[in-house]
N, C-alpha and C positions, 0 to 999 in steps of 0.2 A: 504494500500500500504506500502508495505518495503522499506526505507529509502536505499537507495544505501550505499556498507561502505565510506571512507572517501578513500583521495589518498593515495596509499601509506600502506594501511591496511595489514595486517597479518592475516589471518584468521588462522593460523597455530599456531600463538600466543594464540590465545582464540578460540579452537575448539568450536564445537556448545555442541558437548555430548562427555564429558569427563568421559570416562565409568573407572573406578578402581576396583584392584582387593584387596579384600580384606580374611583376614583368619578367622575364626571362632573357637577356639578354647578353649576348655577343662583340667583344671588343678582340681585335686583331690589332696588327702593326697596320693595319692599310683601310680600317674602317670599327663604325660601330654599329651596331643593328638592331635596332628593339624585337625582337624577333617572335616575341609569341606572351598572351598575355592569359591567366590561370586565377581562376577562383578556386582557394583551397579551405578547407574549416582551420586548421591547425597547421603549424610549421614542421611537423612532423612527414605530413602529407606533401607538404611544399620540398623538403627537401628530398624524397622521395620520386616525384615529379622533376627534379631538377639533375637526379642520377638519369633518371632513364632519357631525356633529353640529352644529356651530352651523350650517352652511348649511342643513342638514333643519331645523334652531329655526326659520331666517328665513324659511323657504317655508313653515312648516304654522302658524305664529303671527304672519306681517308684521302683520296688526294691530293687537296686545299693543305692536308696541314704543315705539307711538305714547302709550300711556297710561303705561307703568313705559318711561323715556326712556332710564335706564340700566341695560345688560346687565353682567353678569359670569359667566359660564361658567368654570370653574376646573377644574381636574381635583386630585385626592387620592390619595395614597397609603394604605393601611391606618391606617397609625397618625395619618390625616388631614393632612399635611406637602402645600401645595399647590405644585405642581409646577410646572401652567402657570394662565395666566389667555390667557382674549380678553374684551376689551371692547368692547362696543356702545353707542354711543351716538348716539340720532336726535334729532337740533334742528332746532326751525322756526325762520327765521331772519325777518325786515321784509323 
């Protein structure tokens, strides 16, 4: 059984599912790219979402990473605050 809220309660205050929208984005040596834009409930989900995006990046673009060496994939909040980064970077070594 669910506890009744209290008097006086807000529900409006603390919605149940607080969905946000978030950016996914793409910086290189030769460009930046807003590239995909995710409503998630929780950051847990977001960065979740933000693993399997750069794995789809590496399978539909392994070529690109050979010519712009350095990746930076970041995720954004609304008011652009960046949350997380993964970076990529491929070296040819002697």
């Amino acid at each position: 059984m669910i506890p009744e809220p209290a008097a006086g309660f807000d529900a409006t205050v603390f919605p149940e599912s607080a969905v946000a929208t978030y950016n996914i984005n793409i910086r290189t040596e030769s460009h930046i790219a807003d590239t995909l834009r995710v409503d998630k409930d929780d950051l847990t989900e977001l960065r979740i979402e933000l693993a399997r995006f750069v794995g789809e990046l590496l399978k539909d673009h392994a070529d690109l990473i050979w010519e712009d060496q350095n990746w930076q994939i970041d995720v954004t909040d609304d008011a652009g605050l960046i949350l997380y980064v993964v970076k990529i970077c491929a070296v040819e070594t002697p």
